[in-house]
C-alpha positions as CSV (number, residue, x, y, z in Angstrom):
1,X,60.1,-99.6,51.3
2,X,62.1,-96.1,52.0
3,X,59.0,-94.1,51.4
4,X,60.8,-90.9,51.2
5,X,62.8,-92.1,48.5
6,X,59.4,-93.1,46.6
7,X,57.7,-90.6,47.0
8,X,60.8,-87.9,45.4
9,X,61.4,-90.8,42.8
10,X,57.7,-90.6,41.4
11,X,57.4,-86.9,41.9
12,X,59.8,-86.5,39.6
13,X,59.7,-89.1,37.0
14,X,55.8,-87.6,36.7
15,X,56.8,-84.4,35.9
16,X,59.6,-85.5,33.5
17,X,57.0,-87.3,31.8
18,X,54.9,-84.2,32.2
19,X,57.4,-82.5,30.1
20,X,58.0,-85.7,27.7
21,X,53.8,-85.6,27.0
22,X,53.1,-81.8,26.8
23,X,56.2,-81.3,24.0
24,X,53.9,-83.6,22.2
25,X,50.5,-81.7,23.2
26,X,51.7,-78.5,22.1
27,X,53.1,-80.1,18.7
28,X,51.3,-78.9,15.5
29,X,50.0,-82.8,15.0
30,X,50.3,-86.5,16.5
31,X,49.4,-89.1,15.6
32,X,46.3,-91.4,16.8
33,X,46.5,-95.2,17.2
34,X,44.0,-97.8,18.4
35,X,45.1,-100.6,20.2
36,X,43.6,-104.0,20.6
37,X,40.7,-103.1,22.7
38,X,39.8,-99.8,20.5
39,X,41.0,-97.5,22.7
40,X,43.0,-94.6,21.5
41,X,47.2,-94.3,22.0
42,X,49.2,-91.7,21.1
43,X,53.4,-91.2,21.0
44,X,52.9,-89.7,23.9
45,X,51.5,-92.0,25.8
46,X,54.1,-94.8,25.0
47,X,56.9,-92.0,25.3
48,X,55.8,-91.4,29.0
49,X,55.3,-94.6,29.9
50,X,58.8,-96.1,28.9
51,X,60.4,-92.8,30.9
52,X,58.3,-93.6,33.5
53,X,58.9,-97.8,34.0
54,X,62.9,-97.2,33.5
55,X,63.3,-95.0,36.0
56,X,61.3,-97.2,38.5
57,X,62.5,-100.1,37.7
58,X,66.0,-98.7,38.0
59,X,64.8,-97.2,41.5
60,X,63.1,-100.3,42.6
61,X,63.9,-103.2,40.8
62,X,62.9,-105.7,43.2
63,X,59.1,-104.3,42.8
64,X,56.6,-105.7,40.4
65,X,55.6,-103.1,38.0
66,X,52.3,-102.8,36.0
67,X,52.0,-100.6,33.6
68,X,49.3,-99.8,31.0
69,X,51.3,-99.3,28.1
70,X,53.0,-102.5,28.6
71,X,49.5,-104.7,30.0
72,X,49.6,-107.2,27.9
73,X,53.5,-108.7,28.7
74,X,51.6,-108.7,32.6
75,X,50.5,-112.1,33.9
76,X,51.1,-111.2,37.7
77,X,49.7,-113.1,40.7
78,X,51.3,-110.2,43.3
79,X,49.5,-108.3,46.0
80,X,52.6,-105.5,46.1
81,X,53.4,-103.7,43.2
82,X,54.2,-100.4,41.3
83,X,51.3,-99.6,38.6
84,X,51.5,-96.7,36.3
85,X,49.1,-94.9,33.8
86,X,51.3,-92.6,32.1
87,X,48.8,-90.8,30.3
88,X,45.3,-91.2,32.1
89,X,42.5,-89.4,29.7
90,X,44.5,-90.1,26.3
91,X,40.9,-88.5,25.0
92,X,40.9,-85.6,26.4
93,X,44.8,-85.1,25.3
94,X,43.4,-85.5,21.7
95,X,41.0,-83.1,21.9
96,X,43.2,-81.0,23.4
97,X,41.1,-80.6,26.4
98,X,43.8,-80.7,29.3
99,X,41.9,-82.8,31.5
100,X,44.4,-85.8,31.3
101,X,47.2,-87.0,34.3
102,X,50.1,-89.1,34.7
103,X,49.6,-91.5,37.5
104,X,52.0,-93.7,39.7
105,X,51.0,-95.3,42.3
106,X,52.5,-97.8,45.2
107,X,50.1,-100.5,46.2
108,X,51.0,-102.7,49.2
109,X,48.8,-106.2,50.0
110,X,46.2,-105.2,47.6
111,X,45.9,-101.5,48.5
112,X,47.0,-98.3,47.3
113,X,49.5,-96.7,49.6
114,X,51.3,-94.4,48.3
115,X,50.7,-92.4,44.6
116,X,50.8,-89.1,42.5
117,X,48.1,-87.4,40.3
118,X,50.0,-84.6,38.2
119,X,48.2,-82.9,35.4
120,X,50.3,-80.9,33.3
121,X,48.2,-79.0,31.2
122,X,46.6,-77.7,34.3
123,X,49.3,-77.1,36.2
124,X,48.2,-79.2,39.3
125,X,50.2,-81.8,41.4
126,X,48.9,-83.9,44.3
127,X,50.6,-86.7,46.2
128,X,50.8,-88.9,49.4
129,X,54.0,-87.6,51.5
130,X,56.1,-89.8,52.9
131,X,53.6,-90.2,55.9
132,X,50.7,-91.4,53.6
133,X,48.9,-88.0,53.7
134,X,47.9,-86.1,50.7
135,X,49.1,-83.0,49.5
136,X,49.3,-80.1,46.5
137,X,52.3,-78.7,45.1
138,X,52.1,-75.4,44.0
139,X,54.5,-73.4,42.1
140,X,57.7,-74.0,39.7
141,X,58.0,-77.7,40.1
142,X,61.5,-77.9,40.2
143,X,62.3,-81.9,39.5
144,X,64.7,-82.1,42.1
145,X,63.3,-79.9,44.9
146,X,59.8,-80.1,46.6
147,X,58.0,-76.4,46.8
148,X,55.6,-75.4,48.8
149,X,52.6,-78.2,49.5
150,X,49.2,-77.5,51.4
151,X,47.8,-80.4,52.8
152,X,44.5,-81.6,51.3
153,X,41.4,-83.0,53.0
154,X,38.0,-84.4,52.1
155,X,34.4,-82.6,52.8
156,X,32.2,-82.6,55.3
157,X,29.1,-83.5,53.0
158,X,26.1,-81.8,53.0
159,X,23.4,-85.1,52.6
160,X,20.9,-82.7,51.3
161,X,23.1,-81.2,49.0
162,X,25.7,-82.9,47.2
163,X,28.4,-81.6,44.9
164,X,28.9,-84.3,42.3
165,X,32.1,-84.8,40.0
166,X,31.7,-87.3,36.9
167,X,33.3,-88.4,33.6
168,X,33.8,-86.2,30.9
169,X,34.2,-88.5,28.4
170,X,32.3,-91.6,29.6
171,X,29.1,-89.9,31.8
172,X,26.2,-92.6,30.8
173,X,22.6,-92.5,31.5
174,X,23.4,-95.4,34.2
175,X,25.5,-92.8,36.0
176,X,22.5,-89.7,35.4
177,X,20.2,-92.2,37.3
178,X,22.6,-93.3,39.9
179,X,23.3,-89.4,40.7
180,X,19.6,-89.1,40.6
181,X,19.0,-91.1,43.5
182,X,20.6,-88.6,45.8
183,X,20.2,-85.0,46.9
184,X,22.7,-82.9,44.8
185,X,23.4,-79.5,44.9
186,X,25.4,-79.1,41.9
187,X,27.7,-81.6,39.7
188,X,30.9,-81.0,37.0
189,X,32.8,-83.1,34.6
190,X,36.1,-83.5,34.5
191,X,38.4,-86.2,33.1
192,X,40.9,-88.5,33.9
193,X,42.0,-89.2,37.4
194,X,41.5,-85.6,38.3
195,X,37.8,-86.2,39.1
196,X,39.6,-88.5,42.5
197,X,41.7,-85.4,43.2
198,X,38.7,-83.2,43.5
199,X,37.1,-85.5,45.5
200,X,40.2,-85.2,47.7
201,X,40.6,-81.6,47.9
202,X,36.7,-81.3,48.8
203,X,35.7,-79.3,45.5
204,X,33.9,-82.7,45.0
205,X,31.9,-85.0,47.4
206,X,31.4,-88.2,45.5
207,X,32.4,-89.1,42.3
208,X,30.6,-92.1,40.8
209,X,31.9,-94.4,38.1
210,X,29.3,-96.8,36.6
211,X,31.7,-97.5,33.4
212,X,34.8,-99.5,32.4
213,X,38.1,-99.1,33.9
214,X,41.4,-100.7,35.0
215,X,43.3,-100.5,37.8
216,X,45.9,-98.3,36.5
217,X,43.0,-95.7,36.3
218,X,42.5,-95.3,39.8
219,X,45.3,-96.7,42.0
220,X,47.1,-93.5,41.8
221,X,44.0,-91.0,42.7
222,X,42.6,-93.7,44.8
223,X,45.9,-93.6,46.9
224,X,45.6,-89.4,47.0
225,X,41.9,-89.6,47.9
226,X,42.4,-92.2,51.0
227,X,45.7,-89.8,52.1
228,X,43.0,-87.2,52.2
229,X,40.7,-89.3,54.4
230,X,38.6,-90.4,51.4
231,X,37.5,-94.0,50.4
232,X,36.5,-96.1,47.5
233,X,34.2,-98.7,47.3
234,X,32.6,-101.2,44.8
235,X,29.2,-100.1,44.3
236,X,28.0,-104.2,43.8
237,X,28.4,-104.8,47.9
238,X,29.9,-101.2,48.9
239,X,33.4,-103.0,50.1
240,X,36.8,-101.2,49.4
241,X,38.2,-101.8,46.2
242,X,41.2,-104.2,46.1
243,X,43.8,-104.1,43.5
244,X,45.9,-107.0,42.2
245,X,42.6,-108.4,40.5
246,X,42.7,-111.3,37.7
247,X,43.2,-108.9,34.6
248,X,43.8,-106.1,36.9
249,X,40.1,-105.0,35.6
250,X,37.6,-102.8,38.1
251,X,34.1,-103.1,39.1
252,X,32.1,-100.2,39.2
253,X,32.7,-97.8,42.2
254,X,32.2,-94.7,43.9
255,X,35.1,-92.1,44.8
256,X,33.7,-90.6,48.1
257,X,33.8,-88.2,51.2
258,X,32.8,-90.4,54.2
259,X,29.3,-89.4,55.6
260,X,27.2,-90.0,52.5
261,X,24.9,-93.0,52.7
262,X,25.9,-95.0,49.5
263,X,23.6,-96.6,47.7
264,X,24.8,-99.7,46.0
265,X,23.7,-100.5,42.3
């Protein structure tokens, strides 16, 4: 894999798609869908998501490629493989909320390697360089021409105060009482992948996720967060979460700074 080449190749395509999903945002109306399992889908997320999987498979068409929009033509047994959301936190994009991300994401013998978490309506972009280490973009975003980056790194927790980030749209009592166990300072919500990203830029120091999701979810801000010296584990044995799983379905897990003794669930 020319990671170079990857990494410009999804920088770009996620902020065409950017473009493609916030035409739609910033429309009057859209319309709403459910899909099989109940959960919402929009034009946009559809629109993104075909931009997205031509231009990698056109780029890298000896690659398997997952993508959520297109999960139920997948009946993969592969360990390497693209895997895209292109519209992570479709609720918060109907609500108008801006808290939603398109996500790519490279992941090599079960692992995220390489991925990008851009948020458009928030005008935030972070990625893995070509070297595996995370960065943010700041600036125009001109599709063809990297601007200026600042490299991003976890905390240093404080044990006996922790800054907690957790889902906007999914926080549980299961994940009140699972915060509750440890010493926290302060928590905030936000949506979609971001709440990895935080985690990654140290605004966060754990981010807990006792809830549903797939692995389109999280391979992209999971890649981001371990580029920033981050980790994720399964909270059911506190192992690192593998991708490439039957279904391509997550455990519960926690996104996390390393010096906070984890409690498993």
């Amino acid at each position: 894999m020319d990671y170079e080449v990857l990494t410009q190749t999804m920088r770009r395509l996620a902020l065409e798609a950017g473009d493609t999903i916030m035409a739609i945002y910033e429309a009057d109306d859209f319309e709403v869908r459910s899909k099989s399992d109940e959960s919402p889908v929009t034009a946009a997320d559809e629109a993104a998501d075909a931009l997205i999987a031509a231009g990698l498979r056109a780029a890298f068409p000896d690659i398997a490629l997952i993508t959520e929009e297109q999960a139920d033509t997948h009946d993969l047994d592969v360990r390497d493989f693209l895997i895209v959301d292109p519209l992570d936190g479709t609720k918060e994009f109907i609500h108008r909320r801006g808290d939603f991300t398109v996500n790519i994401a490279l992941v090599e013998n079960g692992v995220p390697t390489r991925g990008i978490v851009y948020a458009p309506a928030k005008g935030r972009l972070f990625y893995t360089d070509a070297g595996g280490r995370s960065v943010e973009e700041t600036g125009r975003f001109d599709k063809n021409v990297i601007g200026a980056v600042t490299p991003i790194h976890v905390s240093k927790p404080d044990t006996d105060g922790l800054m907690v980030v957790a889902s906007k749209s999914h926080r549980d009592q299961a994940t009140d009482d699972y915060i509750n166990r440890y010493s926290v300072k302060d928590s905030k919500s936000a949506g979609s992948s971001l709440k990895f990203c935080l985690v990654a830029t140290g605004e966060a120091d754990f981010y807990p996720r006792l809830g549903r999701t797939m692995e389109w979810d999280t391979a992209a801000g999971h890649a981001v967060l371990t580029g920033a010296g981050g980790r994720v584990l399964r909270l059911d044995d506190l192992q690192p979460l593998t991708y490439g799983k039957p279904g391509f379905a997550n455990p519960f897990f926690v996104a996390t700074a390393p010096g906070i003794d984890l409690l498993p669930v």
